[in-house]
C-alpha positions in Angstrom: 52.5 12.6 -52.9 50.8 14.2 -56.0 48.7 16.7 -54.0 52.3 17.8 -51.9 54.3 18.3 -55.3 51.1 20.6 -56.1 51.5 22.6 -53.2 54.8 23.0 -53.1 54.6 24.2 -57.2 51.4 26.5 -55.6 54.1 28.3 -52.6 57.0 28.8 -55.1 55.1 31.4 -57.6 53.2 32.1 -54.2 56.2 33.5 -52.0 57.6 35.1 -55.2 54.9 36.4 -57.1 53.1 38.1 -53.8 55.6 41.1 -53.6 54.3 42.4 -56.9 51.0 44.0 -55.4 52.8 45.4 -52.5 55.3 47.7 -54.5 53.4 50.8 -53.1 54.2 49.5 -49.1 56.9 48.2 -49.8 59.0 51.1 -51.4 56.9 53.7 -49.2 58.4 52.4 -45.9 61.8 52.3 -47.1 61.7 54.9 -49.6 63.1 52.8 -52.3 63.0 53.9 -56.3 61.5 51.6 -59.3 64.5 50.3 -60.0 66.0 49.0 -56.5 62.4 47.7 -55.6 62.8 45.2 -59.3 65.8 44.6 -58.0 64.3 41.9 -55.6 63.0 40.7 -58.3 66.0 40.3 -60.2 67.7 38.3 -57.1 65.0 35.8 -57.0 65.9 35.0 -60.6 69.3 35.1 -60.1 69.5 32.8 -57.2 66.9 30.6 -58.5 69.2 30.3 -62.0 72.5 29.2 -59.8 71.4 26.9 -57.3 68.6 24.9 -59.6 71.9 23.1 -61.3 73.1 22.2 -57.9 70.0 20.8 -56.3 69.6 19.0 -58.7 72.7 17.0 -58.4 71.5 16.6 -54.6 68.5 15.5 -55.9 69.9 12.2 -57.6 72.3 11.9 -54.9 70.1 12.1 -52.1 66.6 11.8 -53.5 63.8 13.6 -53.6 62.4 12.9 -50.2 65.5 14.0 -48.4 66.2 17.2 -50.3 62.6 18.4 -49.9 63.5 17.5 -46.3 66.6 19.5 -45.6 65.0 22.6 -48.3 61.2 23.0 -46.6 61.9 23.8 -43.4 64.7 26.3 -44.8 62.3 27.9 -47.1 59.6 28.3 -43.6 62.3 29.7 -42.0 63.8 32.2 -44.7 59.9 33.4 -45.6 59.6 34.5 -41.5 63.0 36.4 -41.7 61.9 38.3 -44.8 58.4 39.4 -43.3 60.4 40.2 -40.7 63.8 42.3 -42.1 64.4 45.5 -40.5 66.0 47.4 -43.6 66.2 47.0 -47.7 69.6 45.4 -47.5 68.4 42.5 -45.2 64.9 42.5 -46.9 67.2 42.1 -50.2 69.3 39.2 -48.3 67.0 36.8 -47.3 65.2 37.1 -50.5 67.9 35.5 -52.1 68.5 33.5 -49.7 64.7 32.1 -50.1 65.3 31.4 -54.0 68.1 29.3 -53.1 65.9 27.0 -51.1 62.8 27.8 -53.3 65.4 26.5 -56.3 65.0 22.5 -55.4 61.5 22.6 -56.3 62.0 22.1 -60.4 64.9 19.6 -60.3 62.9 17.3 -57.4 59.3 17.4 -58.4 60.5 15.3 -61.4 61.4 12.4 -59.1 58.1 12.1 -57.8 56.3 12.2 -60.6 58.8 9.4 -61.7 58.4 7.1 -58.8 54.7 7.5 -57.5 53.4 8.1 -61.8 55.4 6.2 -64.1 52.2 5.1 -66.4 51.2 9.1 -66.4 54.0 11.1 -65.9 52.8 14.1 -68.7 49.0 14.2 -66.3 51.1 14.2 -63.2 53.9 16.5 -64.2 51.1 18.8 -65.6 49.1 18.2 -62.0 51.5 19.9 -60.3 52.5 22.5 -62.9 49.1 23.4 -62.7 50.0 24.4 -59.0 52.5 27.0 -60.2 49.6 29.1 -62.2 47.4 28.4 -58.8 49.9 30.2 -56.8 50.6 33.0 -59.4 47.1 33.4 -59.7 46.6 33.5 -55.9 49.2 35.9 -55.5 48.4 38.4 -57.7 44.5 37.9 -56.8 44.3 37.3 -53.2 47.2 39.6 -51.8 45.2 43.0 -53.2 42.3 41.8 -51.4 44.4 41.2 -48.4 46.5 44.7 -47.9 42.9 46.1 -47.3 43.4 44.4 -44.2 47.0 44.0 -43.2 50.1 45.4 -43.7 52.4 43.8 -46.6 54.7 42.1 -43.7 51.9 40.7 -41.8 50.6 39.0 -45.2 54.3 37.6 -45.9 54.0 36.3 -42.0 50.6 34.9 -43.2 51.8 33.3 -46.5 55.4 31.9 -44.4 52.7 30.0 -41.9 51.8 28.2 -45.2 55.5 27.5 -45.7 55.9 26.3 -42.1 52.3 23.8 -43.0 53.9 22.3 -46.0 57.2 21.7 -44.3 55.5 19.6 -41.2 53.2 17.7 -44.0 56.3 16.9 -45.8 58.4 15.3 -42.2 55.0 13.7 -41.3 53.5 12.5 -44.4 56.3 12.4 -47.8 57.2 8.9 -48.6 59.9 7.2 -51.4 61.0 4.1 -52.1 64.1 4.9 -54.4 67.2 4.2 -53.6 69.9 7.5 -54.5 73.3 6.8 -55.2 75.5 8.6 -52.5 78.4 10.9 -53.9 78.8 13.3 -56.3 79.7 11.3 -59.7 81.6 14.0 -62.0 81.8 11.2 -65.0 77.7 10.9 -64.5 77.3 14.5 -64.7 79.7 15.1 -67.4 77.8 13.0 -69.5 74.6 14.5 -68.8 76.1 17.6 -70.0 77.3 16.2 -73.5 73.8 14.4 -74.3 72.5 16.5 -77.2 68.9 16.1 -75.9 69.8 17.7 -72.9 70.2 20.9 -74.9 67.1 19.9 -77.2 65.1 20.6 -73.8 67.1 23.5 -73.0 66.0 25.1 -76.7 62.5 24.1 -75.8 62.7 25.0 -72.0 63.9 29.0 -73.4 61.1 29.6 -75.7 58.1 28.5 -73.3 58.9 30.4 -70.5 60.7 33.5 -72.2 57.6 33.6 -74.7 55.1 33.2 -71.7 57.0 35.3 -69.3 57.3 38.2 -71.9 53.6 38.4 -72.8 52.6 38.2 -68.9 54.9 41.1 -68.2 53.6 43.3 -71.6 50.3 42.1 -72.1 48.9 44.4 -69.6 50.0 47.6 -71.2 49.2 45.8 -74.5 45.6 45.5 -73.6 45.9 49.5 -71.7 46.6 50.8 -75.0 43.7 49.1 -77.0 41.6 50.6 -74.2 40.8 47.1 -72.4 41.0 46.6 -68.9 44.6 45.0 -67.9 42.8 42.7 -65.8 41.7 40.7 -68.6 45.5 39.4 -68.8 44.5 37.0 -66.1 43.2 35.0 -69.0 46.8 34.3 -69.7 47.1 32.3 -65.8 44.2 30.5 -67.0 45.9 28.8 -69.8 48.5 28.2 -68.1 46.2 26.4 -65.3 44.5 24.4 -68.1 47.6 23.8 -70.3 49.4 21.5 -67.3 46.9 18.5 -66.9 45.4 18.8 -70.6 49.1 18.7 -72.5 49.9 15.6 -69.9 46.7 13.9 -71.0 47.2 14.1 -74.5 51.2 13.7 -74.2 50.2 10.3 -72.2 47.8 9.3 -74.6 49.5 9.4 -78.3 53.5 9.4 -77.2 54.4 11.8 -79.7 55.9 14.7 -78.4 57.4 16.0 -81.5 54.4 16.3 -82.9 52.9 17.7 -80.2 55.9 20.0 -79.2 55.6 21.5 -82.9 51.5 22.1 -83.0 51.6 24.3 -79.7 54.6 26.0 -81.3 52.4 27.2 -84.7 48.6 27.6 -82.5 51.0 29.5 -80.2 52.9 31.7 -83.3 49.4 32.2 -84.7 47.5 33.4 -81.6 50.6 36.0 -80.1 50.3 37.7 -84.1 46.3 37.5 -83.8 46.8 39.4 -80.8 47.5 42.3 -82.8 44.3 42.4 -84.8 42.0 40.3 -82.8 38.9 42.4 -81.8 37.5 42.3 -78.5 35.4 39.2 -78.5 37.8 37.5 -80.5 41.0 38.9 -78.2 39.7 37.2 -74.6 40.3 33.5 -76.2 43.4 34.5 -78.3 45.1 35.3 -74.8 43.7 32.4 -73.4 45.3 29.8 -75.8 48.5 31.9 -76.1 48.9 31.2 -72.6 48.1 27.2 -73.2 50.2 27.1 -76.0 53.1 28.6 -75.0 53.7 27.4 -71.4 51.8 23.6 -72.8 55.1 22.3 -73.7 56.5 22.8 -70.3 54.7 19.5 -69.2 56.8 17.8 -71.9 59.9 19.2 -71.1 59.4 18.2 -67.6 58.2 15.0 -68.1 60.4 13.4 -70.7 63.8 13.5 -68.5 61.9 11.1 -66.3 61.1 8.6 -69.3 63.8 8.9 -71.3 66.5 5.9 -71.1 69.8 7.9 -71.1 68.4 10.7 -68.8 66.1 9.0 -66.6 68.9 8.3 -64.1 69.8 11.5 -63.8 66.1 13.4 -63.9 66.8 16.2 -61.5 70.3 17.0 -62.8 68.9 16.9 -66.1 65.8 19.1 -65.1 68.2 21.2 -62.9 70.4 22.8 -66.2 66.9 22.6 -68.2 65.2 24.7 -65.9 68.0 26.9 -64.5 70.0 27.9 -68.0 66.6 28.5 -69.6 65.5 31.6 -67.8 68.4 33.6 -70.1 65.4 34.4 -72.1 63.0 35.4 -69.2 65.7 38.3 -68.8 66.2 39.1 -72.2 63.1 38.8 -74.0 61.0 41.2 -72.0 63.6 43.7 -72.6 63.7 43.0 -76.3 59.9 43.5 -76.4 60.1 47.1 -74.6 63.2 48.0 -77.1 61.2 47.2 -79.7 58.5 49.7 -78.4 60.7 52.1 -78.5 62.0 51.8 -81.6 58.8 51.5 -83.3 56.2 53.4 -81.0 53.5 50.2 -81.3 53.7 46.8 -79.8 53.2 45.1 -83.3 57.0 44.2 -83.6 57.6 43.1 -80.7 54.5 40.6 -80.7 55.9 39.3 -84.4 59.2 39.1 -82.6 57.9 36.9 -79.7 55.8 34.8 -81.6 58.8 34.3 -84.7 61.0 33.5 -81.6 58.5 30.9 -80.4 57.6 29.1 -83.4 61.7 28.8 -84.8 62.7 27.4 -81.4 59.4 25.0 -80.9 59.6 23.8 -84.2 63.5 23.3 -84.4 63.4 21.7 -81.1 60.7 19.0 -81.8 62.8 18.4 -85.2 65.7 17.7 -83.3 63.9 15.3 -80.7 64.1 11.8 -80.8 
């Protein structure tokens, strides 16, 4: 059950993250400017923002096994009509449609790390968070390689056969013993909604994945201008690889996570400055431990809904608003970061921006933990 919730973290990034190295096909065949081919990209966050909230009611409702069941097969299906789509507008469609199915996977990994891990949850959530940097790393590594060879929608046909795979492991193999309550229960999620930690996570939730998400989007051109190869931002996907498994060790060994929660905040402040200054030898493991840092406490976040006594009962729901509300910052932070450039004309700010952002809402949020 552990190795499925890693694949399924691994297709998610995988089927989102693959477009990026076929921008050149892509708006070539359908003549398409910079800003209507982001727009796909913006869709995929957009849907994957709205329906996270509602799988995850489903989730608790339904369980884990079931949603996975009815979402899979959906997602196959979806990923062969995008390879397929005749036009921009359909192309456009049926990527959003994807994220909606693509959405279940935060809320509903949760639940199988709480049934099938309860004396490791931080390893086995980070096991399969570990998947996500796998397939981000895949994507942006193998699919370069493979448009030497194939057309863009012949590689999306290849990477939806891997869709269709997981969905017939998941019918033949995915097993659960919980028993979901049936029904939507307003008063249940009402409640969820008024728990103060609920929001402590949300805090949390915004500054790992808006601080990681703005430094993979700027560090490239960050590294450009110091006359470094861009490539060596892949150092970045290594952290996060490492951070999954290494944070759930440690967060399974001492049961602290405030303290935890607040050291990755300050090593994280500290390396995002350095990487103003750093020279060269000194920059490749600054990078590296600003991407463990930053995206570490995402194990912990994910983990703690499914120990903690109020919200344990409602994991996914809980997970569900974590996850979905706290991609505001994805959108705004990377745009903060360019404004910033502009106003300035270095990258300095911005990097004291992001790492002042990090550190505040890390350290405020572990204060506010219980």
């Amino acid at each position: 059950m552990l190795a499925l919730s890693f694949s399924i973290a691994f297709l998610l990034h995988l089927l989102n993250i693959c477009l990026a190295p076929m921008v050149n096909g892509i708006m070539l065949e359908w003549g398409l400017s910079y800003t209507e081919f982001g727009l796909i990209f913006s869709v995929a966050v957009l849907s994957l923002m709205i329906f996270r909230i509602p799988w995850g009611l489903l989730g608790d409702r339904i369980g884990y096994q079931n949603s996975f069941r009815i979402a899979l097969p959906g997602i196959a299906v979806l990923a062969v009509i995008r390879a397929l789509s005749p036009g921009y507008v359909a192309f456009l469609a049926s990527h959003f449609l994807l994220g909606v199915g693509l959405a279940v996977v935060m809320p509903c990994l949760p639940l199988i790390v709480k049934e099938w891990a309860p004396e490791r949850p931080g390893f086995a959530t980070g096991l399969y968070i570990s998947g996500f940097a796998a397939g981000n790393a895949t994507a942006l590594g193998l699919t370069p390689w493979l448009l030497e060879q194939l057309s863009w929608r012949h590689i999306l046909l290849v990477y939806s056969g891997l869709a269709i795979i997981l969905a017939l492991l998941w019918w033949a193999f995915a097993r659960s013993d919980l028993r979901p309550t049936s029904g939507f229960q307003l008063q249940s999620f009402v409640l969820v909604l008024k728990d103060r930690y609920v929001w402590v996570l949300l805090l949390l939730m915004m500054a790992c994945v808006g601080g990681y998400d703005t430094l993979a989007i700027w560090l490239p051109k960050i590294l450009d201008v110091k006359g470094l190869a861009p490539t060596l931002a892949t150092l970045l996907s290594l952290g996060f690889f490492l951070a999954g498994p290494t944070v759930g060790l440690i967060s399974d060994r001492f049961r602290n996570a405030r303290a935890v929660v607040a050291l990755l905040g300050i090593i994280a402040g500290m390396v995002i400055v350095g990487i103003n200054y750093a020279p060269f030898p000194l920059l490749l493991p600054a990078i590296f431990v600003a991407g463990f840092a930053t995206i570490g406490v995402l194990t912990i976040i994910l983990s703690v809904p499914t120990q903690h006594q109020r919200l344990a009962p409602a994991a996914a729901s809980v997970v569900g608003i974590v996850s979905s509300l706290g991609n505001l910052t994805s959108l705004l932070m990377p745009a903060v970061f360019g404004y910033l450039i502009d106003l300035t004309g270095t990258f300095q700010a911005s990097l004291f921006t992001t790492a002042a952002v990090v550190v505040i809402m890390f350290v405020v949020g572990s204060r506010m933990s219980e």
